[in-house]
C-alpha positions as CSV (number, residue, x, y, z in Angstrom):
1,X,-97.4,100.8,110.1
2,X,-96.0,100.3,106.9
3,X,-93.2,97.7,106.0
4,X,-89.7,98.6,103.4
5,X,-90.8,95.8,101.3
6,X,-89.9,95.7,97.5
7,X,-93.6,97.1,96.4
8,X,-92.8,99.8,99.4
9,X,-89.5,100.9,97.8
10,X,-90.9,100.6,94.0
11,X,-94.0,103.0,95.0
12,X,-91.6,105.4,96.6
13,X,-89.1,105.7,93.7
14,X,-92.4,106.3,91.6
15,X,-94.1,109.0,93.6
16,X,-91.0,110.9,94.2
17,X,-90.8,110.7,89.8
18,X,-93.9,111.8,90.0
19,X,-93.0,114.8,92.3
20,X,-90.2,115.1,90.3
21,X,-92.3,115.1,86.8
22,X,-95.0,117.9,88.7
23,X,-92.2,120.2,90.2
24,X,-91.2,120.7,86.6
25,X,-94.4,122.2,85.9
26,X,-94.9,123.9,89.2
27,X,-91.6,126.2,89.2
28,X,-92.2,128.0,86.3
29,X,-96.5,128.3,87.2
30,X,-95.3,129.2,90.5
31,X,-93.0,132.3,89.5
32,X,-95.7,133.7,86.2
33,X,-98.5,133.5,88.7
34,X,-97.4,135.8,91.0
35,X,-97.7,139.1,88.6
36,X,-101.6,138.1,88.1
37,X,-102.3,138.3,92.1
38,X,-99.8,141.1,93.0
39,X,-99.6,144.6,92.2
40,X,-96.7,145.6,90.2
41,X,-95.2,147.5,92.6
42,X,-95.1,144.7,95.3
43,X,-93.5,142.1,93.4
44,X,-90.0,142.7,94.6
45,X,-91.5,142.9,98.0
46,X,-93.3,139.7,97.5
47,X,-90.6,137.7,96.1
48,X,-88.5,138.6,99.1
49,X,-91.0,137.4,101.8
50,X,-91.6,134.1,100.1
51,X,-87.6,133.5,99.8
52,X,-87.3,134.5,103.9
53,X,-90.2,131.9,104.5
54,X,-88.2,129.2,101.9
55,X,-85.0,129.9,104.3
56,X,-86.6,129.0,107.2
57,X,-88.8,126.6,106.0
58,X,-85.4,124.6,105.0
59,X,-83.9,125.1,108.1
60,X,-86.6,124.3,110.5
61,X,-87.9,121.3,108.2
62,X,-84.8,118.8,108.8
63,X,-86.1,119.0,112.8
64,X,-89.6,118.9,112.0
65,X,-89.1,115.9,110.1
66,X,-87.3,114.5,112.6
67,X,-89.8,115.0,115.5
68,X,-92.5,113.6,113.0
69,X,-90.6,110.6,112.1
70,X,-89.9,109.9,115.9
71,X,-93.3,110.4,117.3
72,X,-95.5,109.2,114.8
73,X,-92.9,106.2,112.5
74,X,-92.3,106.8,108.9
75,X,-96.1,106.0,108.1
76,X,-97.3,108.9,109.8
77,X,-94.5,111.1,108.8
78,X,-95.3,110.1,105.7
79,X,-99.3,111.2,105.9
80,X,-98.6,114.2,107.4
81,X,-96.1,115.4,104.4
82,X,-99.0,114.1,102.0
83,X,-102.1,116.4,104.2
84,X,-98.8,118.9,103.5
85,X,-99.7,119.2,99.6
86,X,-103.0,119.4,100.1
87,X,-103.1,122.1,102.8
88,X,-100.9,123.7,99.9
89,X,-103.4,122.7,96.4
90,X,-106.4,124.0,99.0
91,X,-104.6,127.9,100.4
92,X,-103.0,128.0,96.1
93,X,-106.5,128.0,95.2
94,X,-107.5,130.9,97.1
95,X,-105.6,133.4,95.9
96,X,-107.5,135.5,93.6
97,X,-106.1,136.9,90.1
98,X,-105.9,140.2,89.3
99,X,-105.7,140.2,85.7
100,X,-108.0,137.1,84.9
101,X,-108.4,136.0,81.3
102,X,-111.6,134.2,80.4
103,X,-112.7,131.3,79.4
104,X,-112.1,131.8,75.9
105,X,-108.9,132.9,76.0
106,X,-108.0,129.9,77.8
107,X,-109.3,127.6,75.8
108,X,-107.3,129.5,72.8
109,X,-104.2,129.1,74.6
110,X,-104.7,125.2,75.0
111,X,-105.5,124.3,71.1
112,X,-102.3,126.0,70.2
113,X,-99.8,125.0,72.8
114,X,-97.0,124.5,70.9
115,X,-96.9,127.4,68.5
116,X,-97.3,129.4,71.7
117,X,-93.8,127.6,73.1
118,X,-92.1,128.7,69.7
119,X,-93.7,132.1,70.0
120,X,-92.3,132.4,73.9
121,X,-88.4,131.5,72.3
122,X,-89.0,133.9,70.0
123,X,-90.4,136.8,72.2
124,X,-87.0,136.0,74.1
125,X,-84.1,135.7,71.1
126,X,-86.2,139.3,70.0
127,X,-86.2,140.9,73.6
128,X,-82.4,141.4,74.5
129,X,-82.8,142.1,78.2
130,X,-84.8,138.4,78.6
131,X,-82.2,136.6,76.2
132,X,-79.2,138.4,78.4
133,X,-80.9,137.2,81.5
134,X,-81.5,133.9,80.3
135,X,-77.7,133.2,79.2
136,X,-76.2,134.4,82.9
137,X,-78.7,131.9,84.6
138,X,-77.6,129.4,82.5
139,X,-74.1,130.5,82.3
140,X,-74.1,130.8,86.7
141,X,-76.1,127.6,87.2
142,X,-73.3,125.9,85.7
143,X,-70.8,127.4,88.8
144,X,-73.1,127.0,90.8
145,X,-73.2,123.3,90.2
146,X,-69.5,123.1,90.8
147,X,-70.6,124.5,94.1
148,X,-72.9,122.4,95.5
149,X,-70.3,119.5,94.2
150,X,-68.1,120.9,96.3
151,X,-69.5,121.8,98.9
152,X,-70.4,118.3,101.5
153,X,-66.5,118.1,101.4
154,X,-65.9,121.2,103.2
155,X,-64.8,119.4,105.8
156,X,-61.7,118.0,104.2
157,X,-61.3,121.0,102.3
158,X,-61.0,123.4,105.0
159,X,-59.7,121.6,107.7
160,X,-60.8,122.9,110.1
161,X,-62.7,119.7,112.0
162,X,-65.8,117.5,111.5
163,X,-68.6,120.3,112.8
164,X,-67.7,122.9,110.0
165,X,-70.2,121.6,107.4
166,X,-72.7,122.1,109.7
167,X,-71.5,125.3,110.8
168,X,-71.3,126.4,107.1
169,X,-74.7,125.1,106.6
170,X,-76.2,127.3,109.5
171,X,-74.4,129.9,107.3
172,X,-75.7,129.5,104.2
173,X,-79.2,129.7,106.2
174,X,-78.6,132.9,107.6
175,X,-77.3,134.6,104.8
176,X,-80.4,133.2,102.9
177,X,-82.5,134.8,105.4
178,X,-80.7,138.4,105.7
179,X,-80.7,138.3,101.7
180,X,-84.5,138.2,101.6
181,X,-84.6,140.3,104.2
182,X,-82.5,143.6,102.8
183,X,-83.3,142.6,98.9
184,X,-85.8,145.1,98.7
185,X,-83.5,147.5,99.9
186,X,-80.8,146.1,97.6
187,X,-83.2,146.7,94.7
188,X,-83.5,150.1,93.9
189,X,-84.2,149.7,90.6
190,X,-85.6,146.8,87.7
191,X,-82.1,147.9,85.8
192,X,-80.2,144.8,84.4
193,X,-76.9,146.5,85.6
194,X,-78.2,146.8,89.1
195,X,-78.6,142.6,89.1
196,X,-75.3,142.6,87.7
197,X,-73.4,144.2,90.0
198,X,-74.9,142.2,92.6
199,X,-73.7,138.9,90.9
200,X,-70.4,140.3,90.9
201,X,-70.1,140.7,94.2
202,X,-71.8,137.2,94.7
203,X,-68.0,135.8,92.6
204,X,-65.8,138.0,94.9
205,X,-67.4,136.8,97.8
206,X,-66.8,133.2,96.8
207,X,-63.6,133.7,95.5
208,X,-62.8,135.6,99.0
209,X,-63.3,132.4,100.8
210,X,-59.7,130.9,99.4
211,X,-58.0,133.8,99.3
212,X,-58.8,134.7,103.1
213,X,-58.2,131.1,104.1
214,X,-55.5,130.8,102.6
215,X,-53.8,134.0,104.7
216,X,-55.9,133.1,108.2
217,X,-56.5,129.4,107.9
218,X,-59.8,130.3,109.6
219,X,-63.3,129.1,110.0
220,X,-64.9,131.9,110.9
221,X,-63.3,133.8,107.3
222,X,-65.2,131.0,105.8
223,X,-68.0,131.5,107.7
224,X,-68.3,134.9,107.2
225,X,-67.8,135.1,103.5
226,X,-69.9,132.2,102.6
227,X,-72.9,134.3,104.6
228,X,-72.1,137.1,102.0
229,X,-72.0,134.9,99.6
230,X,-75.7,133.6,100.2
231,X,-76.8,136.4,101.5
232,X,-76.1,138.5,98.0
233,X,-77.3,135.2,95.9
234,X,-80.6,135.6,97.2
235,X,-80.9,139.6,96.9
236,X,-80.0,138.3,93.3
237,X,-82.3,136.0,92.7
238,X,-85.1,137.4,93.7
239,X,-84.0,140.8,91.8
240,X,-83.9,138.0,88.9
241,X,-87.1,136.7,88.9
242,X,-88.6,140.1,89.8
243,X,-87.0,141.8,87.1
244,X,-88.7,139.0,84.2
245,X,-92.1,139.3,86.5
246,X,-92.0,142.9,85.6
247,X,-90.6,143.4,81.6
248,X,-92.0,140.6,80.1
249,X,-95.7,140.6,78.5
250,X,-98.2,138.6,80.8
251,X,-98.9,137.0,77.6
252,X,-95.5,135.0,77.4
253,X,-94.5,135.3,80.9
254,X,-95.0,131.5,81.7
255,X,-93.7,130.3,78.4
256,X,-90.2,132.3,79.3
257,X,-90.2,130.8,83.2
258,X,-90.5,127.7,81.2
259,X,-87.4,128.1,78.6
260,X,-85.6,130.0,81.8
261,X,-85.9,127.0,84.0
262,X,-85.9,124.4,81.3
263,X,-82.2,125.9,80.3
264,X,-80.8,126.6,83.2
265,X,-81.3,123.4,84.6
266,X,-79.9,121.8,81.8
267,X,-76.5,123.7,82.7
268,X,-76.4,122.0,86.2
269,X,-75.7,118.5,85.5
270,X,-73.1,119.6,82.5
271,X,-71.4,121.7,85.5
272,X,-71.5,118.9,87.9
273,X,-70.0,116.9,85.5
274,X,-67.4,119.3,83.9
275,X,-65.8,120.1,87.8
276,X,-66.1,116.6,89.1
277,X,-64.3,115.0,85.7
278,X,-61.3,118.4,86.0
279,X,-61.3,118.7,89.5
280,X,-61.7,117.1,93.1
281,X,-64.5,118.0,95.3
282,X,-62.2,118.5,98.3
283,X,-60.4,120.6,96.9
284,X,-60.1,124.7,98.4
285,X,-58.8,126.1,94.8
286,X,-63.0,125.7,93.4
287,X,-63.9,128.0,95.0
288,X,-61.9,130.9,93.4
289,X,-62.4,129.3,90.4
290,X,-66.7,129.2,91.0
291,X,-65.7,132.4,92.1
292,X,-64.1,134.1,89.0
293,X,-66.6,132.1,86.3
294,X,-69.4,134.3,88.2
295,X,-67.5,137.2,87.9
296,X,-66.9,136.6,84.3
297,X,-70.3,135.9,83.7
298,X,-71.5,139.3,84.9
299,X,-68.7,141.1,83.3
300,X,-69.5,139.9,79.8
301,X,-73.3,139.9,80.5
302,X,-72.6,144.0,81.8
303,X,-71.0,144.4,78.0
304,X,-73.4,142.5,76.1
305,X,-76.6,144.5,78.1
306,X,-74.8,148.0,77.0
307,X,-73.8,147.0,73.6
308,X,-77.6,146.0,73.0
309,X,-78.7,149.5,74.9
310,X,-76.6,151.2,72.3
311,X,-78.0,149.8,69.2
């Protein structure tokens, strides 16, 4: 049995810094690795599985979590998330590498660790294609922040009754699935302008759900259009990471993950601060405005990538 006492709570904020701290390094492992254990040609195909099983992982966990806390208390819900990690550590190190460097090179790569982080920003500033992706991730992680702010107050923003963030949420869910379901028929192509197009339609979708409501005054507009909205998000962003997994040089593709994430996630807490200081989180009008910064994004990004094609 264990007790909420003060060394309880204190040991809890650590290990979830911890987490916090190893997560940081695991995201951007996690997405290079995948090129040195999967065929080229399976990547899309790979990322789009592993986003379905993410979905559903994040649905069904909540009730998991929930049966594990009731049947076994907090301590055993507890043990059983920790035997969690290490199921994980022990099935990550099975997978076997394709293109595996040896010792040598390894060793290489460690004494010179930071001239090979300056040498990844500058493999990106010189490829255009990587720098344009990495400025509409940061550039969308920023509305997307203003999202997720927004978002727990659908409630009051809609209307429409006390279950309709949880109907939204079952939303989201589905539209997560279907999107890693139909992304490899989405992506026909590694083209910059194909990903584009699909963030486009990721802002009109958005911005659709005030503009509908504001004609029908209906939950199941929002419902429907926030589905699309997920639903196209994840054909994105798993046409995203694909797309880097495939252009970018095995050499520097962990050192890019790491200035991709590293950036973009900078951009979330500016955007959560820049729509909660201008704006009200219950308030319907975000969403066409999250809705036209995407579009925006991809419309500038779309002259940018064909201005660089021309030069």
């Amino acid at each position: 049995m264990v007790y909420p006492t003060k060394f309880f709570v204190f040991a809890m904020i650590l290990v979830n810094i911890i987490l916090a701290i190893l997560s940081s390094f695991r995201s951007p492992a996690y997405k290079s690795i995948i090129p040195n254990t999967v065929h080229k040609d399976k990547i899309v195909k790979v990322n789009s599985n592993l986003e379905i099983c993410n979905q559903l992982v994040s649905v069904s966990s909540p009730v998991i979590s929930l049966i594990a806390y009731k049947v076994f208390g907090i301590g055993g819900a507890l043990l059983i998330d920790g035997i969690s990690f290490l199921i994980s550590a022990l099935l990550n190190n099975c997978l076997q590498v394709i293109h595996k460097k040896s010792d040598e090179n390894i060793r290489h790569i460690k004494n010179k660790i930071i001239k090979n982080i300056i040498e990844g920003i500058e493999y990106i500033t010189k490829n255009s294609q990587v720098a344009i992706l990495l400025i509409v991730s940061s550039a969308v992680n920023f509305f997307l922040a203003g999202y997720n702010y927004s978002f727990p107050f659908v409630n009051k923003a809609f209307g429409t009754g006390n279950s309709t963030y949880t109907i939204l949420l079952v939303s989201q869910s589905l539209g997560g699935i279907i999107g890693g379901i139909i992304s490899p028929k989405l992506t026909k192509n590694d083209s910059i302008s194909h990903l584009l197009n699909l963030l486009t339609f990721c802002g009109l979708s958005i911005a659709g759900i005030y503009l509908l409501f504001q004609w029908y005054h209906s939950l199941l507009t929002v419902f429907v259009f926030m589905f699309l909205f997920h639903m196209l998000l994840t054909a994105y962003n798993i046409d995203f990471f694909s797309i880097i997994q495939t252009k970018v040089d095995d050499k520097y593709l962990g050192r890019v993950f790491s200035v991709v994430f590293t950036v973009a996630i900078i951009f979330m807490p500016i955007g959560t601060a820049v729509f909660s200081y201008y704006s009200k989180a219950y308030l319907v009008e975000n969403y066409i405005i999250i809705g036209i910064g995407i579009i925006i994004v991809s419309i500038v990004a779309q002259v940018l990538s064909r201005f660089k094609g021309s030069k």
